[in-house]
Residue, then its C-alpha position, 0 to 999 in steps of 0.5 A: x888285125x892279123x894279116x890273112x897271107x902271113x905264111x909260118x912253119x910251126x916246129x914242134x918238138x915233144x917230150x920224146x923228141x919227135x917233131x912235128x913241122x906244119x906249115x900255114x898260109x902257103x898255096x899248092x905245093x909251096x908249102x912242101x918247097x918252104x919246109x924243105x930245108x927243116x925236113x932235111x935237116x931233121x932227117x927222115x920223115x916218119x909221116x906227112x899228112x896233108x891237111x884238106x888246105x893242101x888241095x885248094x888253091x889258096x891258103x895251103x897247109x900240111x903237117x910233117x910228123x919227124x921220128x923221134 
């Protein structure tokens, strides 16, 4: 059985090189805070898109697209 509050990043590189960084499990904005460090070392982000998770309470998620 999974547990419910497990938080992950999800680090996504395409063919191209473009990343996508997602977080899942994070409440608020705890997720942007968790993903900081990978933001940062990507570089300059090309998109955010915060997904409806973002604006609950409870079981956070967004999604950060890095340009190639």
């Amino acid at each position: 059985m999974m547990n419910t509050h497990t938080k992950t990043i999800e680090i996504t590189v395409d063919p191209e090189g473009g990343v996508a960084v997602k977080t899942k499990g994070f409440t608020g904005s705890t997720c942007k805070d968790a993903s900081r460090f990978i933001e940062q070392a990507l570089g300059q982000a090309e998109r955010e898109k915060l997904l409806p998770e973002y604006f609950q309470q409870a079981g956070t998620s967004g999604q950060i697209q890095q340009g190639n």
